[in-house]
C-alpha positions as a LaTeX table, in Angstrom:
\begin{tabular}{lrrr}
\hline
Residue & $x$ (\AA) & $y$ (\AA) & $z$ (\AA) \\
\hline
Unk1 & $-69.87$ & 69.65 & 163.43 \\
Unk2 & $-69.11$ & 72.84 & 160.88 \\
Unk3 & $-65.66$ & 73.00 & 159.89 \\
Unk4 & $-63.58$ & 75.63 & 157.81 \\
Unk5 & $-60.30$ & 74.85 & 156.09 \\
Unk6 & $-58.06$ & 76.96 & 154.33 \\
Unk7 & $-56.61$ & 75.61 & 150.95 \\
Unk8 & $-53.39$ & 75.24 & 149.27 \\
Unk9 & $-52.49$ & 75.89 & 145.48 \\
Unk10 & $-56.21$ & 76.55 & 144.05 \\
Unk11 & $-58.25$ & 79.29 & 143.34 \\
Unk12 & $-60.87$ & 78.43 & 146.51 \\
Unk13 & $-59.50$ & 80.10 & 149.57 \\
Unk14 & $-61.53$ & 78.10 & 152.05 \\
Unk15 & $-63.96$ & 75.11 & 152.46 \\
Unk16 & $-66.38$ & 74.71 & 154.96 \\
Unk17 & $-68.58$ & 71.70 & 155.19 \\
Unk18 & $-69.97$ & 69.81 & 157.92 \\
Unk19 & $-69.04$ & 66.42 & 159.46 \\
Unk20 & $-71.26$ & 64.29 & 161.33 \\
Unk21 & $-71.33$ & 60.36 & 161.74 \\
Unk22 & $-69.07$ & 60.06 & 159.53 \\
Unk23 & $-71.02$ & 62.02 & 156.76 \\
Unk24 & $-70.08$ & 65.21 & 155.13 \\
Unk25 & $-72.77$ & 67.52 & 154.13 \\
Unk26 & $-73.26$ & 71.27 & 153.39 \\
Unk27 & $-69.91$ & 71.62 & 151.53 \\
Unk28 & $-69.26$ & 75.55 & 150.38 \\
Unk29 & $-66.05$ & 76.43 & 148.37 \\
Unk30 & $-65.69$ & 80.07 & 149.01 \\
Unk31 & $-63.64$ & 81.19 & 145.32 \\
Unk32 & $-62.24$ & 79.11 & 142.49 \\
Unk33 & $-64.59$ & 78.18 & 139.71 \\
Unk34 & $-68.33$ & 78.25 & 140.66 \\
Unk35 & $-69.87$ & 75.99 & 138.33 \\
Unk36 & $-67.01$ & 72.94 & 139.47 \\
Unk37 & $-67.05$ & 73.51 & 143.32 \\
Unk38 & $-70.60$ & 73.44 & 142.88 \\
Unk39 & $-70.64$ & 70.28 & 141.27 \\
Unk40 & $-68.12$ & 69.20 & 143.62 \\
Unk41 & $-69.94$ & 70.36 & 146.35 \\
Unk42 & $-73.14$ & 68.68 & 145.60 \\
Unk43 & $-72.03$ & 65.51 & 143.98 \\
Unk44 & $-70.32$ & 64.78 & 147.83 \\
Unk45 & $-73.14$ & 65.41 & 149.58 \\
Unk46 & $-74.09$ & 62.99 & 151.60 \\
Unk47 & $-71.21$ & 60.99 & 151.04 \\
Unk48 & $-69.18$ & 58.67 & 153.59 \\
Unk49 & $-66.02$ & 61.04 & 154.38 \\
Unk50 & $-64.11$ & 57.68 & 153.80 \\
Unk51 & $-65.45$ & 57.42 & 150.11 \\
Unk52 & $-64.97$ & 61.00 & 149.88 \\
Unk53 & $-61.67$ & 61.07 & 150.84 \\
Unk54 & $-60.69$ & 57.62 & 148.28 \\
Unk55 & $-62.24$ & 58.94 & 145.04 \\
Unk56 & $-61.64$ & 62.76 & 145.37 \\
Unk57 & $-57.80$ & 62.50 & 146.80 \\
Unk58 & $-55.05$ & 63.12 & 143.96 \\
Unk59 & $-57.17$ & 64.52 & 140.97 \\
Unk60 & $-55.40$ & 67.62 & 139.74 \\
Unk61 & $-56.01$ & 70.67 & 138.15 \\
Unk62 & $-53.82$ & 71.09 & 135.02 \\
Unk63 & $-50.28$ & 71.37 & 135.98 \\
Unk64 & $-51.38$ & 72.13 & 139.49 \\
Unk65 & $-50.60$ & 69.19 & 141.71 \\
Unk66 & $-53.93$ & 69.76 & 143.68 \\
Unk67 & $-57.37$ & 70.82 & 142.92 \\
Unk68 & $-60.35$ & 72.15 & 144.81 \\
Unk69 & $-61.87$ & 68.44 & 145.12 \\
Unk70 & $-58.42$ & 67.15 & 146.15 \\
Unk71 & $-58.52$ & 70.00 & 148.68 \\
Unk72 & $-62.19$ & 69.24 & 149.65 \\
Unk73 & $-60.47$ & 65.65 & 150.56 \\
Unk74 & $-57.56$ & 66.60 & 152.61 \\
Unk75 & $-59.65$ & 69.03 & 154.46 \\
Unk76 & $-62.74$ & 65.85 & 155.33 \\
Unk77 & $-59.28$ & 63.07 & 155.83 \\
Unk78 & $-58.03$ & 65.94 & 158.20 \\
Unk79 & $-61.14$ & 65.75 & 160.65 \\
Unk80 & $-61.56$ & 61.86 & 160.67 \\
\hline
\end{tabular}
């Protein structure tokens, strides 16, 4: 199932990515820094949402206390 989720506190103003048996695919930050959601985005690929969700929760961006992959992993913990 597609799912879109607005962020809070980084650049990327949405994530969508898809969620099925457990397995996120087809992740797409839409802003913040292209080369890094990129890498983000295809680094998780394939990934368990539950491993997704343990390594990617709490990594910050600078003083920010979020960041686009921390983001990517409250929107995947939100859907399980």
């Amino acid at each position: 199932m597609k799912h879109t989720c607005k962020t809070s506190g980084v650049c990327a103003k949405l994530i969508t990515f898809e969620l099925e048996d457990g397995i996120v695919s087809n992740i797409n930050f839409i802003g913040g820094c292209s080369g890094n959601t990129q890498g983000v985005a295809k680094l998780a690929d394939g990934m368990k949402a539950e491993e997704l969700v343990a390594k990617l929760s709490g990594i910050r961006c600078g003083f920010k206390g979020t960041s686009c992959p921390d983001q990517l992993a409250k929107a995947v913990a939100s859907k399980l």
